[in-house]
N, C-alpha and C positions, 0 to 999 in steps of 0.2 A: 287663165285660159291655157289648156294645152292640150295637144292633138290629139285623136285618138285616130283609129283602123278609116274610117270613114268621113269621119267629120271632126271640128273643135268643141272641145268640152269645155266647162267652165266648175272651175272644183272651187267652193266653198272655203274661204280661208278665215273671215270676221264675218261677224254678225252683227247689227244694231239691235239692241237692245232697250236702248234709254236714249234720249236726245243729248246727242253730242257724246254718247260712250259706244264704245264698239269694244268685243271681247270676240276672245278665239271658238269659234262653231265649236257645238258638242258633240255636234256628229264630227267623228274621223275623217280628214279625207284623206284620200294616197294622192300626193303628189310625185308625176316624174317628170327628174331635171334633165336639163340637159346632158345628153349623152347616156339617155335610158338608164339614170342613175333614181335607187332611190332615199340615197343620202344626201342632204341640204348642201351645196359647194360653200368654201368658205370666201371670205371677203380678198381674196389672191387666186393667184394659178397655184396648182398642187400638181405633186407632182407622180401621185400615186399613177400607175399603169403608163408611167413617160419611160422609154427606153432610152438610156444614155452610156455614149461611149467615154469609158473612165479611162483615164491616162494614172499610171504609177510608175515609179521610179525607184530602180532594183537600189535598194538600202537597207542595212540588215542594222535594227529587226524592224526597219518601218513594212518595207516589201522584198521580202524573201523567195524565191523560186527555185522550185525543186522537182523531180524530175518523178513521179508516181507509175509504179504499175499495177492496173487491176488483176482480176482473176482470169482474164482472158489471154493476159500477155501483152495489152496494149497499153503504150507510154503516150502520159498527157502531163501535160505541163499543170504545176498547181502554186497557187500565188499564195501565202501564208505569211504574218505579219501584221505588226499593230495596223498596220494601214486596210488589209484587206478582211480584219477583222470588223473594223471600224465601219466600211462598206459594208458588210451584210448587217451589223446593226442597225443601219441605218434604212437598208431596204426593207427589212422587217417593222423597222417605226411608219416610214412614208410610203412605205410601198411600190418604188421604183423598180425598173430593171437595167443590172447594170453589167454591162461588159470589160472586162479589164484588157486594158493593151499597155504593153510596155511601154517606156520611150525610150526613143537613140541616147546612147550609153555614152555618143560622142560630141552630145551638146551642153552646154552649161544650164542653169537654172534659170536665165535669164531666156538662155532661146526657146526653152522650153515650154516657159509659160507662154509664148508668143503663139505657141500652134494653139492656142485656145479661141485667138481671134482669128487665125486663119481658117478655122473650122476644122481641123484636124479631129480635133478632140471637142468632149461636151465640156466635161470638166476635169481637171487634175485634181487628183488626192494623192499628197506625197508631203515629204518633209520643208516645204516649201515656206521662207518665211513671210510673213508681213513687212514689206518695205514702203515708204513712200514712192519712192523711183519705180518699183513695180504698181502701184495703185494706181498712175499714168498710164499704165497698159492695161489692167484687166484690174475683177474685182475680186473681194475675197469675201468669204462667209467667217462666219463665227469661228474662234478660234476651237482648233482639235489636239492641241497640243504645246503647253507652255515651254519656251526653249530658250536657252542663250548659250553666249558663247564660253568657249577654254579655253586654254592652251595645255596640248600635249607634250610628253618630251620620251626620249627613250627612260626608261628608268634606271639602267645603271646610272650610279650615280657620279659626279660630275670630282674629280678626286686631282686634287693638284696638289705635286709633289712640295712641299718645302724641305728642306734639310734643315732651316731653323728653326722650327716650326715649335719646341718644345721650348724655344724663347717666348712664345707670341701672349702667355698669361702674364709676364711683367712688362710694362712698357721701355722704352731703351734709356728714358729717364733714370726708370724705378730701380733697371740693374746697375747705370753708374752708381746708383748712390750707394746701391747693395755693394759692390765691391767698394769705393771710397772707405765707408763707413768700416766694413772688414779691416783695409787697411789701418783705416785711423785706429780702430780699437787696436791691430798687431803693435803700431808704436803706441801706443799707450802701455800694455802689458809689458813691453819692453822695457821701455820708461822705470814701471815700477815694480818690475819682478826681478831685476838682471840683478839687482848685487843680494837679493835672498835668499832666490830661488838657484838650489844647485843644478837643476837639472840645464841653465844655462849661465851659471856663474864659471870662468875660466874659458869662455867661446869668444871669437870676434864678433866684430861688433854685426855684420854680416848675417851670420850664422845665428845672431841673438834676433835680428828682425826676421827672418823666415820663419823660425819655429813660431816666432809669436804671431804672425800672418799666420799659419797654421794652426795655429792654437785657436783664434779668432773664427777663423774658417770654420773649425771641426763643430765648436759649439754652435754657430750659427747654421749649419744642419743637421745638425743632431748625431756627429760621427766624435766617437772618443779621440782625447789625442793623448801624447805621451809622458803629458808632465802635469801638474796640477799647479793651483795658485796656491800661491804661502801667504801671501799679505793679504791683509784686510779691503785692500784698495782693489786691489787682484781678484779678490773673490768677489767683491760687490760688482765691478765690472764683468764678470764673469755669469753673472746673474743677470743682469742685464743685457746679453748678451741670448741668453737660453731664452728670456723672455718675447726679442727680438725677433729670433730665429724660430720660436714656434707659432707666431702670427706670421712669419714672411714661409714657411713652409705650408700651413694649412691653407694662405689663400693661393699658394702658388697649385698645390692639392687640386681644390677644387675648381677654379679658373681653368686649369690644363682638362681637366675632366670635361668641362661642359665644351670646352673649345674640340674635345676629342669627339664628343657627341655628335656636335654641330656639324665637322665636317664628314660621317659617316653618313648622315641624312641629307644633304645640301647637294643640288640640283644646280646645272648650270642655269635656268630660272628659275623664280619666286614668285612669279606673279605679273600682272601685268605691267606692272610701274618698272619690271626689270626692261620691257619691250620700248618703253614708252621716254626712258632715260638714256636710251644706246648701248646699254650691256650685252645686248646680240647684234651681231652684224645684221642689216636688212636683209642682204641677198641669203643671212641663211635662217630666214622665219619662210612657212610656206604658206602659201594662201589660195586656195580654191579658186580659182580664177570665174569670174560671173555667178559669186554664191554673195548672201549678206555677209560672212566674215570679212570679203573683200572691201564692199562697201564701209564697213567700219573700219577697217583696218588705213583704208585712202584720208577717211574724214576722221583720223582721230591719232594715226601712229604716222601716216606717213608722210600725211600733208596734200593728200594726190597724188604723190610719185607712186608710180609700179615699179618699185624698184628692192620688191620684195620676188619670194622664189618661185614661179609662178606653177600651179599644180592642177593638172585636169581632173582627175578623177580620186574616188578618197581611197584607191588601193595603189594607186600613188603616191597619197600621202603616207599613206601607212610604210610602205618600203623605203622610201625619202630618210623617213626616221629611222626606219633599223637599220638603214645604210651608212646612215652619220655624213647623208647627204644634207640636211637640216640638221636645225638643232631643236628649234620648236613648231609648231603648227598650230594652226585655229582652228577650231573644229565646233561644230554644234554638239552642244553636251551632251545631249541626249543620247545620241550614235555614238559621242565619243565613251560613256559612262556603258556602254553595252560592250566596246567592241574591246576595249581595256579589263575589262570582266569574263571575258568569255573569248575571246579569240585573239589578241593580242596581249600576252601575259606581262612581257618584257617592256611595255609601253606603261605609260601613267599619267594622270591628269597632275597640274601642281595650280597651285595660286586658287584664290575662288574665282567664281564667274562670273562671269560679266554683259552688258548689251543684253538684258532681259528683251526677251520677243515672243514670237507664239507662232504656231505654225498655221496655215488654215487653206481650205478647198479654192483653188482657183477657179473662178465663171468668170465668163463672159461682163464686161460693161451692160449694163441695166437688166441684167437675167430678171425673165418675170416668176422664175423659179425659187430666185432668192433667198425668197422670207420664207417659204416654205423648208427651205433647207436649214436655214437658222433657227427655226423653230423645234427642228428634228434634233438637233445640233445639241441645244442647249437643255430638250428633255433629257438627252444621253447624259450631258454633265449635271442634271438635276436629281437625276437619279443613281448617281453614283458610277456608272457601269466604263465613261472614259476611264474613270481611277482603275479601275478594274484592268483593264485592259493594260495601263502604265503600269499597273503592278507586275503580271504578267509574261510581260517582254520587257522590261526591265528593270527588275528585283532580282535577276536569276544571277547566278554568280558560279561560272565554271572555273576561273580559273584557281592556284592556290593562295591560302591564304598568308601572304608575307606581310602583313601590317604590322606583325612583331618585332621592334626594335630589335636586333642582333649588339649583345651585347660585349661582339669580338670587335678588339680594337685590329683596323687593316695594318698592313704595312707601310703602307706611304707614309700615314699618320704620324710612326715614329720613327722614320727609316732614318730621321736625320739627327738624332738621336744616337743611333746605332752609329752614326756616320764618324759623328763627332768623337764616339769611345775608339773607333779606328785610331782614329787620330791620336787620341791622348795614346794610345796602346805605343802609337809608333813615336811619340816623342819619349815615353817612358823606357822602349828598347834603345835608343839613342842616346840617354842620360847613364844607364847602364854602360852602354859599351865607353862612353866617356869617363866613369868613371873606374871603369876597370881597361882604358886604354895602356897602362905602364906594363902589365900582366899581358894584355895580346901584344903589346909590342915587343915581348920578350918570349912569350912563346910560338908567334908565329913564323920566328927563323927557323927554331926547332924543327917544330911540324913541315914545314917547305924541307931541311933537309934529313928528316925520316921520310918521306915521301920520296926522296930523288933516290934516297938507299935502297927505298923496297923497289923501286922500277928498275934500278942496278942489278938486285937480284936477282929479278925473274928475267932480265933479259940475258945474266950468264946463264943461267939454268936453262933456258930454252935452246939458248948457241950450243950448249953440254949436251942438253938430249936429242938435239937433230944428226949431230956429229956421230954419237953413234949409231942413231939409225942409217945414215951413211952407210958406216961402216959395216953393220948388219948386211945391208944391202950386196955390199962390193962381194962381201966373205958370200953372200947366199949365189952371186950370179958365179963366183969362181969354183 
């Protein structure tokens, strides 16, 4: 039965045919539904020709705003962004109409989604995640966006001086033994070279264990020394020695190498277990205050304490770290893998990620819209066209590209290095002057009185030429 201009009509939809069968009339009929429709409604509310006031939140590149002018001269505002891409995909699947209105730039996520139940807004589509503690508030659709968390840090990297530092490939075991064992060999050589060998036969006794400490030395890192062995005994310790010395230098070689590596790339984080064992002060990790990094970060690093760095907004965050006001921050990947790409060059993500989640459209508690949006939702990811879109706005990559290992060793690295040849330089001019102390002590009275002679000189000579410029003088005024 359904209305017509003047009266009710009754349109034909089965037929009886056969007792107990009924099949669909052959004759056509037009049926219209309600709302002078005359497509069949489905088993829900749809949401086609429903006007709704969309709520977004300026985050680049979910919703971006930028400032257009047409060919008139007039400036309108235009919303651009996975997000408002995402909306008109969606108006074109379901057929809705949608309004975009910003939100206050000065509330968190949590109060945010709040205006959904106070009627502000129909529905938010933003970067907004899936929480339990919000599912208590309002409801969420199908997810539009698979997300979890980071941690960022500045990228230079995190470079601490040692001055021993070119100690650190043997452990301080490995170098007593190292020197011990030097030693032991110089008296052994001593032992069996001193009455053959000329080059220390006629020496004190002294004078016979240094060279041979030095002898020892020289071979165990591959630097000549000045005498050679004579004996049989001599030689074969000598050999043993060389053999010694080139397994304790190749792995000293390559240990320093990778240790030199290590600390060119190394971040004052690593990862989360660096956050989660106390290797960063609390108060200088930052946290999004009323976002889910928060809520993870209470239920998992801090215990519940807020007693981490508290951050409103994420260009907040963002200067926090180039200020070296923080040292790390937690960010949603997603944003954070865009804004480190493309507009923040000097920043970087470290560790892998973590607190898998997903983003998805805030409604209202028992929206009769729902399903119908879910269903929109999940043809878009059926069809490929979300991936599309994540490719998109975030594949792009402005910034340059430094992933190349530099394969310059810094200075810090080996500054102590450098530090130590000071040193030996200055104990070496000290053994010098000691031993050539009998020679300065005998020429340095000299030189004090040539020095007092020449000062003698020039000061009669100056008394001599003043005097007759005097003189000059007296003779010119008479």
């Amino acid at each position: 039965v359904q209305p017509s201009v003047n009266s009710l009509n009754f349109v034909s939809v089965l037929e009886y045919f056969d007792p107990g069968n009924w099949r669909v009339s052959i004759t056509e009929s037009i049926i219209i539904w309600p709302g002078n429709s005359l497509t069949q409604p489905a088993d829900r509310a749809i949401l086609r020709g429903v006007s709704l006031r969309v709520g977004v939140i300026l985050t680049a590149p979910f919703t971006i705003v930028q400032n257009v002018t047409d060919d008139n001269g007039q400036t309108r505002t235009q919303y651009i962004g996975y997000i408002p891409d995402l909306i008109q995909l969606l108006t074109y699947k379901i057929g809705f109409n949608a309004t975009l209105l910003l939100l206050p730039s000065n509330q968190t996520y949590t109060q945010n989604i709040q205006l959904v139940n106070k009627g502000v807004f129909d529905i938010i589509v933003a970067d907004v995640t899936i929480t339990a503690a919000r599912r208590e508030i309002v409801s969420f659709s199908n997810a539009i966006f698979d997300n979890s968390l980071s941690l960022m840090v500045k990228k230079t990297p995190h470079v601490s001086v040692d001055l021993l530092g070119f100690l650190i490939p043997f452990s301080r075991k490995l170098w007593i033994l190292t020197l011990g064992t030097c030693i032991y060999a110089g008296i052994l050589i001593c032992l069996i070279e001193r009455a053959d060998n000329e080059d220390l036969r006629n020496r004190s006794i002294i004078s016979q264990l240094t060279m041979s400490i030095w002898y020892s030395f020289g071979n165990l890192v591959g630097y000549g020394v000045e005498f050679n062995a004579t004996t049989a005994g001599g030689r074969f310790l000598t050999g043993g020695l060389y053999i010694l010395g080139l397994i304790l230098v190749a792995s000293y070689t390559a240990n320093l190498a990778s240790d030199l590596t290590i600390a060119k790339t190394q971040f004052s984080v690593s990862g989360l277990d660096d956050l989660k064992n106390g290797k960063v002060p609390l108060n200088r990790i930052g946290i999004r205050v009323g976002t889910a990094s928060e809520e993870y970060f209470k239920a998992e690093i801090s215990k519940g304490n807020p007693n981490y760095y508290p951050l409103r907004t994420r260009q907040q965050l963002y200067d926090s770290l180039l200020a070296n006001v923080i040292d790390v921050a937690l960010s949603d990947t997603g944003a954070a893998e865009y804004d480190v790409n493309n507009r923040y060059c000097n920043l970087t993500i470290v560790g892998d990620s973590f607190a898998t989640s997903a983003f998805a459209i805030v409604t209202p508690k028992q929206w009769i819209y729902a399903q119908d949006l879910d269903v929109g939702i999940l043809s878009l990811k059926e069809s490929g066209q979300l991936d599309d879109l994540r490719q998109k706005w975030f594949q792009v990559n402005n910034c340059p590209d430094d992933t190349a290992p530099s394969t310059a060793i810094t200075v810090e690295a080996v500054g102590g290095l450098f530090g130590t040849f000071a040193v030996i330089t200055f104990i070496a001019v000290l053994l010098f002057l000691w031993t050539k102390r009998y020679k300065i002590k005998n020429y340095l009275p000299q030189f004090i009185c040539k020095k007092e002679s020449s000062i003698k000189n020039y000061i009669s000579r100056t008394d001599c030429l003043g005097t007759l410029a005097n003189l000059g003088k007296m003779a010119l005024y008479a």
